[in-house]
PyMOL commands that place a pseudoatom at each C-alpha (Angstrom):
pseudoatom trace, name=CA, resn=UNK, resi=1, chain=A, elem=C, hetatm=0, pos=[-16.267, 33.379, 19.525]
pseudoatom trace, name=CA, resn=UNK, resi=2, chain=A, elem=C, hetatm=0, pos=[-19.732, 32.162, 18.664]
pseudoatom trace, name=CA, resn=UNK, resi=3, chain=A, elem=C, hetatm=0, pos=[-21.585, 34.306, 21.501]
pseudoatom trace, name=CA, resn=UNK, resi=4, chain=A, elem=C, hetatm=0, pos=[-19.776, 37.159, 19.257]
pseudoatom trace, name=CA, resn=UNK, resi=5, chain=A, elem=C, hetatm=0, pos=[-21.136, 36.488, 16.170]
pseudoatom trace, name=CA, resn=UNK, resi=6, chain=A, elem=C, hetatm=0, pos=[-24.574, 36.000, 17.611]
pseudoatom trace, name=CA, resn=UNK, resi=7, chain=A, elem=C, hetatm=0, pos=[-24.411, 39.399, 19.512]
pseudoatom trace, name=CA, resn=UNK, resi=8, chain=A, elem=C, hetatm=0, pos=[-22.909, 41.255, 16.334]
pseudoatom trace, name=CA, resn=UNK, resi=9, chain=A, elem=C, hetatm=0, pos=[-25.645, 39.025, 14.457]
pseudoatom trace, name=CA, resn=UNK, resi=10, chain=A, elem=C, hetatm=0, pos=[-28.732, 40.101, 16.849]
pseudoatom trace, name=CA, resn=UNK, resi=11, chain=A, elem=C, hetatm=0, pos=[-27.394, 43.886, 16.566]
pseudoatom trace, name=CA, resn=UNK, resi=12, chain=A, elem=C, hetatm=0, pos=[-27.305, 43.597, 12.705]
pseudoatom trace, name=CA, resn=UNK, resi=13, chain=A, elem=C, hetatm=0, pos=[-30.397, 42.568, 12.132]
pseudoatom trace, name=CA, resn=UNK, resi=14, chain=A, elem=C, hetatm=0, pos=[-32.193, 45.169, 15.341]
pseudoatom trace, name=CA, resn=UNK, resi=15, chain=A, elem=C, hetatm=0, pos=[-30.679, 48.172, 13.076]
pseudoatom trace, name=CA, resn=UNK, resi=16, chain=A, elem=C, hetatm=0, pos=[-33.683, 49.532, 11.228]
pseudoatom trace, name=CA, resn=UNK, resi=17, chain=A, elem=C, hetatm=0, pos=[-31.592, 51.489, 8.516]
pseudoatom trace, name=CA, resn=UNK, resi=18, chain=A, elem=C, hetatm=0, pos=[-29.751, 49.711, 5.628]
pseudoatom trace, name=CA, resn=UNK, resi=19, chain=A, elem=C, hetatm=0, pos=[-26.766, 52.197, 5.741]
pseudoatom trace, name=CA, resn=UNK, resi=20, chain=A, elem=C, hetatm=0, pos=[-22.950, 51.076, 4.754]
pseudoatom trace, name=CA, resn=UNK, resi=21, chain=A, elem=C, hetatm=0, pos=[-21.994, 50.890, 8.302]
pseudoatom trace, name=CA, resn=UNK, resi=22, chain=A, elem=C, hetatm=0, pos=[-24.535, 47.798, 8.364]
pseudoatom trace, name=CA, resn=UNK, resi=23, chain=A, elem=C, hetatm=0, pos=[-23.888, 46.311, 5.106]
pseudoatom trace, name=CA, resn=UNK, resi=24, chain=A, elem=C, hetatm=0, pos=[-20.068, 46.317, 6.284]
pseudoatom trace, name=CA, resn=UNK, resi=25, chain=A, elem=C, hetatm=0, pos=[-21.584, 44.479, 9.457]
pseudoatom trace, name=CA, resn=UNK, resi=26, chain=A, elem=C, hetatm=0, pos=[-23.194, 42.092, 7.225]
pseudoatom trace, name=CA, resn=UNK, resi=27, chain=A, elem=C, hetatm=0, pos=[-20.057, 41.352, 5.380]
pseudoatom trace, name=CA, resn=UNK, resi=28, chain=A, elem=C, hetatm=0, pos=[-17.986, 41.033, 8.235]
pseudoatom trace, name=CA, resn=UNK, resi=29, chain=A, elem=C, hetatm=0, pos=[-20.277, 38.597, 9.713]
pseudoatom trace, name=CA, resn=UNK, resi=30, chain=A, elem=C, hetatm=0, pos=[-20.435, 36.474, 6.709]
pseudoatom trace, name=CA, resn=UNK, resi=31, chain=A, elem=C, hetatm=0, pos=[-16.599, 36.584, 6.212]
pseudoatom trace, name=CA, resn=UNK, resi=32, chain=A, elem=C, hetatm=0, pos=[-16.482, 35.216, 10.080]
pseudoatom trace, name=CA, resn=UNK, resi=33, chain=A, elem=C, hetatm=0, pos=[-19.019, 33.003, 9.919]
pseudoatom trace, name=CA, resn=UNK, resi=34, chain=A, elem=C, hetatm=0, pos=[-17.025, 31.253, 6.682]
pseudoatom trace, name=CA, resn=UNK, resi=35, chain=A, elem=C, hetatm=0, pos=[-14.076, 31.362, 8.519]
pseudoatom trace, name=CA, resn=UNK, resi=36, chain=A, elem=C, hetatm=0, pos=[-15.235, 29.283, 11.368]
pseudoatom trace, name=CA, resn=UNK, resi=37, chain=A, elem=C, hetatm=0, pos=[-16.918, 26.559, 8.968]
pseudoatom trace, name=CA, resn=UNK, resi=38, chain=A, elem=C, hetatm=0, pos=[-13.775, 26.241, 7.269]
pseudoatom trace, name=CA, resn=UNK, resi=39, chain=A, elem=C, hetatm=0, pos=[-11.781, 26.040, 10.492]
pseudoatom trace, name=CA, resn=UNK, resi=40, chain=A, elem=C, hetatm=0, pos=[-14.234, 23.471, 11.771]
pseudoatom trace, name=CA, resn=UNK, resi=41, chain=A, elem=C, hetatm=0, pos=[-14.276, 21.297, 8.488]
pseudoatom trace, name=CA, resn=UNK, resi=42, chain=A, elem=C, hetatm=0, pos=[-10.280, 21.645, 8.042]
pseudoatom trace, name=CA, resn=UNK, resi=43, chain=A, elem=C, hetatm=0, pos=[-9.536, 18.986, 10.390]
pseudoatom trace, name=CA, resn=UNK, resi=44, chain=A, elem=C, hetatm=0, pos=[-12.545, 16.720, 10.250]
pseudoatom trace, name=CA, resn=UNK, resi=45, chain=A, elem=C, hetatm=0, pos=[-10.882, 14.728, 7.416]
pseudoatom trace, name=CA, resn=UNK, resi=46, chain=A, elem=C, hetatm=0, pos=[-8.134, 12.366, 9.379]
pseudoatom trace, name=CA, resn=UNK, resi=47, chain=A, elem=C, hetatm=0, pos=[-6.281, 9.898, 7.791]
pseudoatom trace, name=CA, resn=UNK, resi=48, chain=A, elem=C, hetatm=0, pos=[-7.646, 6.669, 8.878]
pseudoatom trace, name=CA, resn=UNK, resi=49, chain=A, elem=C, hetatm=0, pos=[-4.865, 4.150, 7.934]
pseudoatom trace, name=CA, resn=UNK, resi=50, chain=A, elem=C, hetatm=0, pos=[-1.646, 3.478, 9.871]
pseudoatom trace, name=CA, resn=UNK, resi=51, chain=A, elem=C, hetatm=0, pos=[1.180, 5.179, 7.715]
pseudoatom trace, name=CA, resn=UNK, resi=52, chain=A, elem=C, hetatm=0, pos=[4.528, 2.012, 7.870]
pseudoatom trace, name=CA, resn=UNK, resi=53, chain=A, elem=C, hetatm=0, pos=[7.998, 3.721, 7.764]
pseudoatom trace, name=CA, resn=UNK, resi=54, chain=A, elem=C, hetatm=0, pos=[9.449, 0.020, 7.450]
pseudoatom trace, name=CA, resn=UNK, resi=55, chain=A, elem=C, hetatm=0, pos=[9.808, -3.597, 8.203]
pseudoatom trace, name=CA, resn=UNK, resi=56, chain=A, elem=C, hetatm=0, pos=[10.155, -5.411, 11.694]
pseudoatom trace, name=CA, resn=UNK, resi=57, chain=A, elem=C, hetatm=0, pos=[12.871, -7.405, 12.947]
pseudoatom trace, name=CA, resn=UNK, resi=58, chain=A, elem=C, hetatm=0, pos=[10.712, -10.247, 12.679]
pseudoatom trace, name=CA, resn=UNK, resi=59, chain=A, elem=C, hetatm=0, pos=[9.646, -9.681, 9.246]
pseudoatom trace, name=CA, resn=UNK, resi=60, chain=A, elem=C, hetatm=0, pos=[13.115, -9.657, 8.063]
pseudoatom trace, name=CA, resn=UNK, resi=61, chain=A, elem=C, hetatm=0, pos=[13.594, -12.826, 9.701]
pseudoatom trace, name=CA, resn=UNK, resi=62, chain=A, elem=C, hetatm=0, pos=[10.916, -14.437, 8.218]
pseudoatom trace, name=CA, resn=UNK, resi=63, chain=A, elem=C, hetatm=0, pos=[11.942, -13.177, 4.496]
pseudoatom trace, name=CA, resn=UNK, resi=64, chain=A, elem=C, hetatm=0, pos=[15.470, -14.594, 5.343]
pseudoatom trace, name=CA, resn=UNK, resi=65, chain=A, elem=C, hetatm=0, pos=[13.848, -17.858, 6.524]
pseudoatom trace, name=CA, resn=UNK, resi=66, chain=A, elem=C, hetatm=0, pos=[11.590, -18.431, 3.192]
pseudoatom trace, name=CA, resn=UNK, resi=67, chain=A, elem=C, hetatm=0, pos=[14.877, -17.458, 1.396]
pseudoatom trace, name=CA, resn=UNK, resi=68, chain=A, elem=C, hetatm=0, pos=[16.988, -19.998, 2.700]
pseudoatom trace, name=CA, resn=UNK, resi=69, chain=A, elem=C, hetatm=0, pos=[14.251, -22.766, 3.033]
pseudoatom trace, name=CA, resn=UNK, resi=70, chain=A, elem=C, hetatm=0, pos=[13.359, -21.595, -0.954]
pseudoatom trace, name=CA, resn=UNK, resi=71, chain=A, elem=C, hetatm=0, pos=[17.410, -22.266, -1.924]
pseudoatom trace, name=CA, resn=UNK, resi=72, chain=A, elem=C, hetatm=0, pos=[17.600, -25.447, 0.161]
pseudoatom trace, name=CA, resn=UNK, resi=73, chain=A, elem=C, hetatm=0, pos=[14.427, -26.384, -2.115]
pseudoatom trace, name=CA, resn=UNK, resi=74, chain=A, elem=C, hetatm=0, pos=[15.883, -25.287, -5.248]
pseudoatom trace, name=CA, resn=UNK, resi=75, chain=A, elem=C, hetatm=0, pos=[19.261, -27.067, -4.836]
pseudoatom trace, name=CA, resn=UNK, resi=76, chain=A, elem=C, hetatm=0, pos=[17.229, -30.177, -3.948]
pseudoatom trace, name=CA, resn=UNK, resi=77, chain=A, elem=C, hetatm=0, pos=[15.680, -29.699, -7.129]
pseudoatom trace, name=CA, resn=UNK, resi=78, chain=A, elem=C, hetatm=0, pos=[18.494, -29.271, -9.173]
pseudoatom trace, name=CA, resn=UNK, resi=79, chain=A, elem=C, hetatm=0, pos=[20.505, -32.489, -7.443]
pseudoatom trace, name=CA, resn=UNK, resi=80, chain=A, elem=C, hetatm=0, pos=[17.596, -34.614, -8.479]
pseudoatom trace, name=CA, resn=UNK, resi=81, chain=A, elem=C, hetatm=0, pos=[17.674, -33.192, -12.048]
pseudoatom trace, name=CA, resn=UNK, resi=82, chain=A, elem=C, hetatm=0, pos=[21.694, -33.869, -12.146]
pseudoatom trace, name=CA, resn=UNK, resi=83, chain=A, elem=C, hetatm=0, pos=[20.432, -37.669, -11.305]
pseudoatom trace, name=CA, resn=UNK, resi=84, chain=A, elem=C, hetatm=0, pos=[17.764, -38.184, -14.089]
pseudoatom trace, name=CA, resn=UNK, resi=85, chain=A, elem=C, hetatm=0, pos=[20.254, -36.486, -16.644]
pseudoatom trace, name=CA, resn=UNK, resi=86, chain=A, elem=C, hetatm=0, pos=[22.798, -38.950, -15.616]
pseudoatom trace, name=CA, resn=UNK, resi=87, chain=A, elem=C, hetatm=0, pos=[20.670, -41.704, -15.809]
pseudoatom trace, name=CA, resn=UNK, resi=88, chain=A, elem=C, hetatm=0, pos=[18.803, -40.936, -18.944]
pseudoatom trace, name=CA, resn=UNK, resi=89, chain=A, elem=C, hetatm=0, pos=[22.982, -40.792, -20.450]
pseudoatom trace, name=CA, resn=UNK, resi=90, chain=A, elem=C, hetatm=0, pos=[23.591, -44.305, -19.168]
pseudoatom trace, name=CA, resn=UNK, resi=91, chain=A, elem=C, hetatm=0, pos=[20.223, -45.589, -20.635]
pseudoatom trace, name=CA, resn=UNK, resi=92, chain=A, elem=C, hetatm=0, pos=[20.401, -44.381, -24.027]
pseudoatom trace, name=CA, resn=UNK, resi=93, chain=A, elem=C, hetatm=0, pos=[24.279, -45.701, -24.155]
pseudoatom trace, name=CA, resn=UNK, resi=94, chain=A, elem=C, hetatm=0, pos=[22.903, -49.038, -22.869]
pseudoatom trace, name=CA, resn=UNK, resi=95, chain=A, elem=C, hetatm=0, pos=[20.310, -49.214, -25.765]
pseudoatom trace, name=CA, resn=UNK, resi=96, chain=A, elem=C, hetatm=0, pos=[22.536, -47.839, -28.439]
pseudoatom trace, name=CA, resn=UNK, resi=97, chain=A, elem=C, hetatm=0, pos=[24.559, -50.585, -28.126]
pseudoatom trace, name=CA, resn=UNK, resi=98, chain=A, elem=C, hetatm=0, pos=[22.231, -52.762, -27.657]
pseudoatom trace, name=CA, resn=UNK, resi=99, chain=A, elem=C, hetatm=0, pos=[21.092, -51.548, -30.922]
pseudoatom trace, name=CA, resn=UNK, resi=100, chain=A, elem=C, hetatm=0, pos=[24.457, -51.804, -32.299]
pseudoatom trace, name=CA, resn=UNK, resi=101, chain=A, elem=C, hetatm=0, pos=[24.746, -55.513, -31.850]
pseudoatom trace, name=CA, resn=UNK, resi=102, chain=A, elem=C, hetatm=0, pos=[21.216, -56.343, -32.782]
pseudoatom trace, name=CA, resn=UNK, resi=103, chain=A, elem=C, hetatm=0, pos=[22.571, -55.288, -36.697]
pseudoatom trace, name=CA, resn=UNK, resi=104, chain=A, elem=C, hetatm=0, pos=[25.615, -56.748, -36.482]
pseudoatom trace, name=CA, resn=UNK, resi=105, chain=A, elem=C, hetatm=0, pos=[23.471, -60.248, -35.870]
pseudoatom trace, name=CA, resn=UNK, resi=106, chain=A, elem=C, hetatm=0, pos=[25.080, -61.364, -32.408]
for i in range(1, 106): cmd.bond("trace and resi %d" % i, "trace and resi %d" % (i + 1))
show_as sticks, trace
zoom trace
């Protein structure tokens, strides 16, 4: 298409005369000349990044792994807070009474 455009571009500009038939040359050539910029800039901008419709097999895996290693962690957690609760009850009843009989004078 570009051996074309330089033929019809070569006989435009050979024509001596500036009559309409040229001029309508002239515009023709311009309108085909933007035409094939815009065709060849139209696809030069690709998208670079990889587009993800979802998650893997192994990802899921992994989330359900952290999940149940993150519960095991938490129920740890809460047994050991059960514990200190129960002892700080037994501790404060011990000294209470302690307490209690230090005023009574025994």
């Amino acid at each position: 298409m570009s051996d074309a455009l330089d033929k019809a571009e070569r006989a435009v500009r050979a024509a001596e005369t500036d009559t309409a038939a040229v001029q309508l040359a002239m515009a023709a050539m311009e309108l085909a000349k933007a035409a094939q910029q815009n065709q060849v800039q139209a696809p030069a901008h690709q998208c670079q990044h990889q587009q993800r419709q979802g998650r893997s097999a192994g990802e899921w895996i992994g989330i359900a792994c952290a999940v149940c290693v993150g519960g095991v962690g938490i129920a740890f957690a809460s047994l050991a807070l059960a514990i200190l609760g129960g002892v700080a009850a037994i501790v404060v009843l011990v000294l209470r009474d302690m307490w209690r009989d230090m005023k009574k004078g025994r």
